[in-house]
N, C-alpha and C positions, 0 to 999 in steps of 0.2 A: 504494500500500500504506500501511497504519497506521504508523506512528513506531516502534510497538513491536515489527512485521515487520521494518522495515528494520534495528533494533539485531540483531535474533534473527539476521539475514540476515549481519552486518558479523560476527557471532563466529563465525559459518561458514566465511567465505572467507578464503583466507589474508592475510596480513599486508601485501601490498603489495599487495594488490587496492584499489580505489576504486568507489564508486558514483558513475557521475556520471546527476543526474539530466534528462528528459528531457520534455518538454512536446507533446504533444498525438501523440506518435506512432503509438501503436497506433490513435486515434481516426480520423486522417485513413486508414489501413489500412481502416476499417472503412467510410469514405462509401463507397465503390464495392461497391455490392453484387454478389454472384454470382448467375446466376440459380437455384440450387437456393435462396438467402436469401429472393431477390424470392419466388418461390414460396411459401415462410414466410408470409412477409407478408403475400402475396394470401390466404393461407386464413383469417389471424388476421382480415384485415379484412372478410374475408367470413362471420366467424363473430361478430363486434362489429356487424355491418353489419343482419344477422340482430336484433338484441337491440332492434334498434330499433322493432320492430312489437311487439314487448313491450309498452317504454315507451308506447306510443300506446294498448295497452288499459287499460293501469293508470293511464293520468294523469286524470283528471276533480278537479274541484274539490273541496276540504277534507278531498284526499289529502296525506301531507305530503312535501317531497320526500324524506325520507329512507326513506318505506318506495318509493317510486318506484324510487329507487337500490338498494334490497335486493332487488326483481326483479328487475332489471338482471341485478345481479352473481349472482342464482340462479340466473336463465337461463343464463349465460353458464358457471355451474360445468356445470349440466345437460348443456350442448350441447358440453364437454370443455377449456374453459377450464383454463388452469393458477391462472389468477389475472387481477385487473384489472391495466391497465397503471400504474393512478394511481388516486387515489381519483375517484369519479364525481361526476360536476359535473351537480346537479340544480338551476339556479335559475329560480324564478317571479316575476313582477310585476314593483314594483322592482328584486329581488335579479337577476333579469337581467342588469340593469347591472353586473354586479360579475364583471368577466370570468372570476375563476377562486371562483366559486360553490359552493364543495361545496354537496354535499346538507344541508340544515339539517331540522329541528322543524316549522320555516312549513309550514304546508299550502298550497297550490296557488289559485292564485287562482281566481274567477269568470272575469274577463277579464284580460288581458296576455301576453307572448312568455313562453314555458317554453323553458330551454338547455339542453341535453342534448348533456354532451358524456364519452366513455368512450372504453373502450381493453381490449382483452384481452392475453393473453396464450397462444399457442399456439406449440407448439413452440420455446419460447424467446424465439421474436419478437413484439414488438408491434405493435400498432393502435390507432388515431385516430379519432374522427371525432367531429364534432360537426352537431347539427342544432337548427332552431328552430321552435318549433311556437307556435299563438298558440290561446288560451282562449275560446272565442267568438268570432264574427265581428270581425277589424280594420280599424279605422276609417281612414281616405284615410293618413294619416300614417305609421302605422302599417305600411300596405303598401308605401308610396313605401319605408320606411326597408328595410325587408324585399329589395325588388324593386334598391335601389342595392347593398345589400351583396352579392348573388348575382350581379349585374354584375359587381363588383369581384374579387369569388372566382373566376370564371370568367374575365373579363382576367387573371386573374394564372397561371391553367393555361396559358392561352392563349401567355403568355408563356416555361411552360417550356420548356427546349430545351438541348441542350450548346451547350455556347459561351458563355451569358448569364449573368453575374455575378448572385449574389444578388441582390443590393441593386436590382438590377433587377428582379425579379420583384415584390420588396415596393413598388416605385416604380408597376408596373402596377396595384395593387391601389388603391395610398393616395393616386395620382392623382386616380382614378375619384370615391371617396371624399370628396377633397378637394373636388370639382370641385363635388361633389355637396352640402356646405356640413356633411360629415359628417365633415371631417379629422380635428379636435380629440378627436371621439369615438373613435376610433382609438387606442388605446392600448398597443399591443403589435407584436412583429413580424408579417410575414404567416406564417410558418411556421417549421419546422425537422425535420432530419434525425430518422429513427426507424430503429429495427432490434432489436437486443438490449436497445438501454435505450431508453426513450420519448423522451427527448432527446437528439440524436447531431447533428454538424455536419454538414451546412451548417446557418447560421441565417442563415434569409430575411430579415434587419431590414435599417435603412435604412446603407448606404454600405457594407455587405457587397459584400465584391470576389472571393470565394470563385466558382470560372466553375464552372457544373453540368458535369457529364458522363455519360454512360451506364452505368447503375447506382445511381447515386443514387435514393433515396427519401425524399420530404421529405412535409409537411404543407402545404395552402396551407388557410388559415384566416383571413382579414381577420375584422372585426366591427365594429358603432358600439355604443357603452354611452351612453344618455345620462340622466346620474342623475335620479330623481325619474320617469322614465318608463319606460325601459325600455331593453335591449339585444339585438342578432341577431348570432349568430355562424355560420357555413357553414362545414364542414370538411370536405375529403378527403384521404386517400393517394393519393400520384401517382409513379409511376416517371419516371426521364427515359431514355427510348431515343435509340437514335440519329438519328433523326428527327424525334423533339420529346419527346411524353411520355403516355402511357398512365395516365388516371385508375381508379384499383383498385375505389376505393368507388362501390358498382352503387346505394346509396339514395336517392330521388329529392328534389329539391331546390325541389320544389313545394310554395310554403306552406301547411303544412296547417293548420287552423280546428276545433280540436275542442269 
């Protein structure tokens, strides 16, 4: 609560009362989803999941990404959206590289990866996801870079499961990554907890000791930025069952070349 709640709060209760306060409570309440939440969430991500065939009619080149981003979010009101989950993250060419990219002015390149990454909101809850789409045909590099980071994003699903500390999942992903001579590019965790607010714990970064359990719903999102040329980011909603883990987001992860 505000400073100004908690005063309003203190001339309320009686005189020997005390606030003591309290650190992460209600939040760790909230990692464990129920499944009428998950529910929630499957629809939100399946209606975010939806907006994505949008983006793919409206992107061509010397579009800018910010009218990109205002289909997005029309579509998304249309199709019963409450609201984005965050502002929409449209970057082209270089701007790729720049992992949290809102939509700018720039118009849309000829050739380079486009990041397209959104989120709605539906009943309350929200959704994720991000995909990368490249502008004309890409050249050898260009797909290796592509083709390591969708390894890395899928070892890191691979690795969800109850039992498994964060920190381990981002270890699956930033491995591969590394291994692959794209560590450095790597700049972020591999994920984090959603639900009522688009950021909720767990957070998949590195030496996170938080162990998953059944109900949890995180993001797994690796990516490599590398400036001057470009950056790929893959993202989905993923539950964790009790058996490992159930990927929400149905959009396919096949480089598309438009």
């Amino acid at each position: 609560m505000t400073l100004a709640a908690r005063s309003a709060l203190v001339r309320l209760l009686p005189s020997k009362a005390r606030l003591k306060p309290l650190e992460g409570l209600v939040e760790r309440q909230r990692m464990i989803k129920e499944p009428g939440e998950v529910a929630l969430i499957r629809a939100a991500v399946r209606l975010g999941s939806g907006l994505f065939n949008r983006a793919v009619k409206v992107l061509r080149p010397g579009v800018t990404e910010a009218e990109v981003a205002a289909e997005i979010e029309f579509a998304a009101r249309r199709a019963g959206a409450q609201g984005m989950s965050f502002e929409t993250i449209v970057a082209g060419g270089r701007r790729s590289a720049l992992p949290h990219g809102i939509a700018s002015s720039q118009p849309v390149p000829n050739k380079g990866f486009v990041v397209l990454d959104f989120g709605v909101i539906l009943g309350g809850y929200c959704s994720d996801m991000t995909r990368t789409v490249h502008m004309g045909r890409a050249p050898g590099k260009s797909r290796e870079m592509y083709q390591v980071v969708r390894e890395a994003q899928e070892k890191a699903i691979a690795a969800v499961r109850p039992g498994v500390k964060a920190g381990e999942v981002d270890y699956a992903a930033r491995s591969l990554l590394q291994k692959a001579g794209l560590g450095r590019y790597f700049t972020h965790s591999t994920g984090h907890g959603l639900g009522l607010e688009i950021h909720e714990p767990p957070r998949l970064g590195k030496n996170q000791t938080e162990v998953l359990e059944p109900g949890m719903v995180v993001t797994i999102e690796p990516g490599a930025y590398v400036a001057g040329r470009g950056g790929v980011r893959i993202e989905d909603v993923v539950v964790v069952t009790p058996g490992g883990c159930e990927v929400l987001t149905p959009t396919t992860k096949e480089l598309m070349e438009l």
